[in-house]
C-alpha positions in Angstrom: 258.8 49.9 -2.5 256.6 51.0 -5.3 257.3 54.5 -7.2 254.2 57.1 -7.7 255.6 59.0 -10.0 252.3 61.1 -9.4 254.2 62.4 -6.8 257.2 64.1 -8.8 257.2 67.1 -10.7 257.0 66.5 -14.9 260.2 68.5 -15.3 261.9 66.7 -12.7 260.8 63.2 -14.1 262.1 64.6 -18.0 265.1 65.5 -16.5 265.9 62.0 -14.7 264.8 59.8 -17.1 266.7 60.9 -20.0 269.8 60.9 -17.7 269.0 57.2 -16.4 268.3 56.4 -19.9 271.7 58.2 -21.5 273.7 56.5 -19.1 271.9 53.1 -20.0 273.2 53.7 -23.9 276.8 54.7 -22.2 276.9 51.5 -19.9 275.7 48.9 -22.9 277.9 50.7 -25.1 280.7 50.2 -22.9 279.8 46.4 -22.5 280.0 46.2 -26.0 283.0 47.5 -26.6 284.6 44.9 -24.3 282.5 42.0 -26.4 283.9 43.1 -29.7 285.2 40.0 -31.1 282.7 37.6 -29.5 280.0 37.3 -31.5 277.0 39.2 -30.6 275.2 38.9 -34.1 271.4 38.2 -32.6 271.8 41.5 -30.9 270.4 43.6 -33.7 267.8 41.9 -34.1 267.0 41.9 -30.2 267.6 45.9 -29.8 264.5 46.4 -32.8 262.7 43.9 -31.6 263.0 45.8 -27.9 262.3 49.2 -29.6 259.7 48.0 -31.2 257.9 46.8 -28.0 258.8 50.2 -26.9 256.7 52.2 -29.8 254.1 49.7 -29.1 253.8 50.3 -25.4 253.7 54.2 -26.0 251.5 54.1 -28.7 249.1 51.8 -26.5 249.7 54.5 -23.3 249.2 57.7 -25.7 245.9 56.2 -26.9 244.3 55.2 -23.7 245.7 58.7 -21.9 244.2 60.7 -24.9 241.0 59.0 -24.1 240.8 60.1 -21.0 241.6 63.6 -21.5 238.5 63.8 -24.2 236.6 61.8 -21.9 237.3 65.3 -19.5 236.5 67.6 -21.7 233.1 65.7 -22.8 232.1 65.4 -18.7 233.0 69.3 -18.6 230.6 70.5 -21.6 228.0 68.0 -20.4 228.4 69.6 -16.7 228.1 72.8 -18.0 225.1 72.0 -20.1 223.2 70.5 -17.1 224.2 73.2 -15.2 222.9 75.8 -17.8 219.7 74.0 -18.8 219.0 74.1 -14.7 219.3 77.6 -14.7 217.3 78.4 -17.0 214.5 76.3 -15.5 214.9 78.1 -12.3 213.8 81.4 -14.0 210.3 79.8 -14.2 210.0 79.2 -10.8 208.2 81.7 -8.5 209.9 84.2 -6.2 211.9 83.7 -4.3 213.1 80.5 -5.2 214.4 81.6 -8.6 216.7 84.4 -7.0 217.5 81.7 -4.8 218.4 79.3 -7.0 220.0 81.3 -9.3 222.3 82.0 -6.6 223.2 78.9 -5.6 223.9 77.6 -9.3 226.5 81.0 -9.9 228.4 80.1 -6.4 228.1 75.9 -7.6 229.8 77.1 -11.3 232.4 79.3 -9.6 233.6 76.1 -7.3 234.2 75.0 -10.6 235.9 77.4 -12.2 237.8 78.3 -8.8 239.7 74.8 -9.2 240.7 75.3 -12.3 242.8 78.0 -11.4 245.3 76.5 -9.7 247.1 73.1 -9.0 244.4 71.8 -6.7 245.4 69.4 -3.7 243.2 66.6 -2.1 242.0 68.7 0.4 240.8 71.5 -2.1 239.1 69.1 -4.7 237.4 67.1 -1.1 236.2 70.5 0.0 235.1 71.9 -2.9 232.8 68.6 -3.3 231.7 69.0 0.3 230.3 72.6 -1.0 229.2 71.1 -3.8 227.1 69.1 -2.2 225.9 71.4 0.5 224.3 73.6 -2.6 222.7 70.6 -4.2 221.3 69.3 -1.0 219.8 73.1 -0.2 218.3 73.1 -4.0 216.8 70.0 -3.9 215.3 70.8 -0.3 213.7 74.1 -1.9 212.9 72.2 -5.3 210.8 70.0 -2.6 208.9 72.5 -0.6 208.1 73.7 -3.7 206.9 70.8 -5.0 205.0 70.2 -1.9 203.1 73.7 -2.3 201.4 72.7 -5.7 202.5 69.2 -7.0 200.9 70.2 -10.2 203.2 73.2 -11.1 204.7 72.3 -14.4 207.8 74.5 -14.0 208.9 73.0 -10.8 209.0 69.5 -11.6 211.2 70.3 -15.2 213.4 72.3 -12.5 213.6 68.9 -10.6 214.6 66.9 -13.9 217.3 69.0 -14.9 218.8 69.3 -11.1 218.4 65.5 -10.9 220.8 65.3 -14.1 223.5 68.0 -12.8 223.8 65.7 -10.3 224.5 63.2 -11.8 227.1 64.7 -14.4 228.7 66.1 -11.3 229.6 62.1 -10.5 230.3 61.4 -14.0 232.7 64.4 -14.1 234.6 63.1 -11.0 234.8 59.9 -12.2 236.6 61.2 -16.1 239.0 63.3 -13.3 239.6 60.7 -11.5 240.0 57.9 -14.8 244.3 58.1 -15.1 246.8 55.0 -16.8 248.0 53.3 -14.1 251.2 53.8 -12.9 253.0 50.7 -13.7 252.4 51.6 -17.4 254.5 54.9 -17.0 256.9 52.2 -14.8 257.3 50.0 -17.4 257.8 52.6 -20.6 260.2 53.5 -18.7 262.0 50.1 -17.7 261.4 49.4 -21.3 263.0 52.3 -22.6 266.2 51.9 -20.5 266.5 48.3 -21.6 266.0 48.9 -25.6 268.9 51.8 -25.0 271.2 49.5 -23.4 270.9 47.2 -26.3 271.3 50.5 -28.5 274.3 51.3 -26.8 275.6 47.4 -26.8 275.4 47.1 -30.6 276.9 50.7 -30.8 280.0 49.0 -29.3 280.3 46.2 -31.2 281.3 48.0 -34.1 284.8 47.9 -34.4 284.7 51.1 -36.6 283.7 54.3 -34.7 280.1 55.8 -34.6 279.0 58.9 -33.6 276.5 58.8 -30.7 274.6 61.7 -31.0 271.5 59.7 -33.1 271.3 57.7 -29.8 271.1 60.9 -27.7 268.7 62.3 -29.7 266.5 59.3 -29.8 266.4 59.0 -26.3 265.9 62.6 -25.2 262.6 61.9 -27.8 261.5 59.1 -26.4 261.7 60.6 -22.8 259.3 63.8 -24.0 257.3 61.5 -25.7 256.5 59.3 -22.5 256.8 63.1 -20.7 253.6 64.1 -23.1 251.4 61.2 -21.9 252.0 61.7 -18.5 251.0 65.6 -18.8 248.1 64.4 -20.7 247.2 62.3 -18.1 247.1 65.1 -15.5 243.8 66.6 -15.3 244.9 69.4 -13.1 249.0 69.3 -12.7 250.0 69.3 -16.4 250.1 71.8 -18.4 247.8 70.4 -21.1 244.8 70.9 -19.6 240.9 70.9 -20.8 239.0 74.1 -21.5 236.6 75.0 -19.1 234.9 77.7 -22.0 231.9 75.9 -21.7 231.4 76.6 -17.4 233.1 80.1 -18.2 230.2 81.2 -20.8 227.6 79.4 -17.9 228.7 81.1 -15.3 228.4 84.3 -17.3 225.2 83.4 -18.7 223.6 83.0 -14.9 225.3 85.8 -14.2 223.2 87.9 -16.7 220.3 86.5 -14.9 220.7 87.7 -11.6 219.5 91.1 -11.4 
């Protein structure tokens, strides 16, 4: 049975994981007070070796998670570009399709901005594409009656280009939401982690002489937020680092100022 951790809260997943990983310190350390005497030289050198695979894995995750997040933000100010530049083109076209369209672009934005609101479900970002779509489908048909009136109108056609490309960054911003580090990375930092502590905690108790284990408990409660930190990173909607969507708030205004 795989685990999604998708489908647990971040503070909940922080919380666990430094316990699971605290008590791996605690059990190695208690092995390795019961080894005292028996050798165990190599296993410095094993618990850096470990940790170091450890900074390498979360170094690897952190890079690939912050590309994705400015992969978001670039598909949000390209969405909101396309949008805008749309907009604008639907000034020059004659009445009533500009008040039309117009319209239709402020209530395509606001679907936008209405997600970003709030943690959105599966069923809130699948409807809110179904709309999506419904108000593409009903510009392009006007855009094509239009068209179909005077097929040399120079304003309707540039309308066309530009609606043709906010469809298209409407699939390229799905796709950067959609764009996560797999699972079985955030799976393994983790199984990672718990193994380099229990060698932590081994080599604590091999020392004959007594050490103080706060340095351990600090280190893992660190390495816990730090894995914690990609994960929010990596949520485009449930985290709590999330992208700005400035550039489809000043849109929407701007259409807004159009409508009269």
């Amino acid at each position: 049975m795989s685990i999604n951790l998708e489908d647990y809260e971040l503070l909940t997943i922080f919380v666990v994981s430094s316990i699971v990983i605290l008590g791996a310190s605690e059990i190695g350390r208690l092995l390795g007070r019961r080894a005292v005497g028996r050798g165990g030289g190599d296993v410095s050198t094993l618990e850096g070796a470990v940790l170091g695979l450890l900074a390498l894995m979360i170094g690897f995750s952190f890079a690939i998670a912050l590309s994705r997040f400015e992969a978001r933000r670039d598909a949000v100010l390209n969405e909101a570009n396309a949008i805008g530049t749309t907009a604008l083109r639907a000034r020059l076209l004659p009445a009533p399709y500009d008040a039309e369209a117009l319209k239709s672009l402020r209530d395509y934005v606001q679907l936008r901005l209405d997600l970003t609101q709030r943690v959105a479900s599966a069923s809130d970002v699948k409807a809110a594409i179904g709309r999506s779509n419904e108000i593409q489908e009903t510009l392009w048909r006007n855009a094509m009656a239009l068209a179909a009136k005077d097929t040399g109108m120079v304003p309707t056609g540039l309308f066309i280009q530009s609606l043709n490309e906010m469809i298209d960054n409407q699939g390229k911003h799905l796709e950067a939401t959609r764009g996560r580090v797999p699972n079985i990375v955030f799976v393994a930092l983790y199984g990672v982690a718990v193994v380099a502590f229990t060698l932590a905690g081994y080599a604590n108790g091999l020392l004959e002489e007594r050490r103080v284990r706060l340095p351990v408990y600090v280190m893992a409660v660190l390495v816990s937020a730090v894995i914690l930190l990609i994960q929010d990173l990596d949520r485009p909607t449930a985290g709590s680092i999330r992208v700005s969507q400035q550039p489809m708030i000043d849109t929407a205004a701007s259409i807004a100022a159009y409508i009269k």
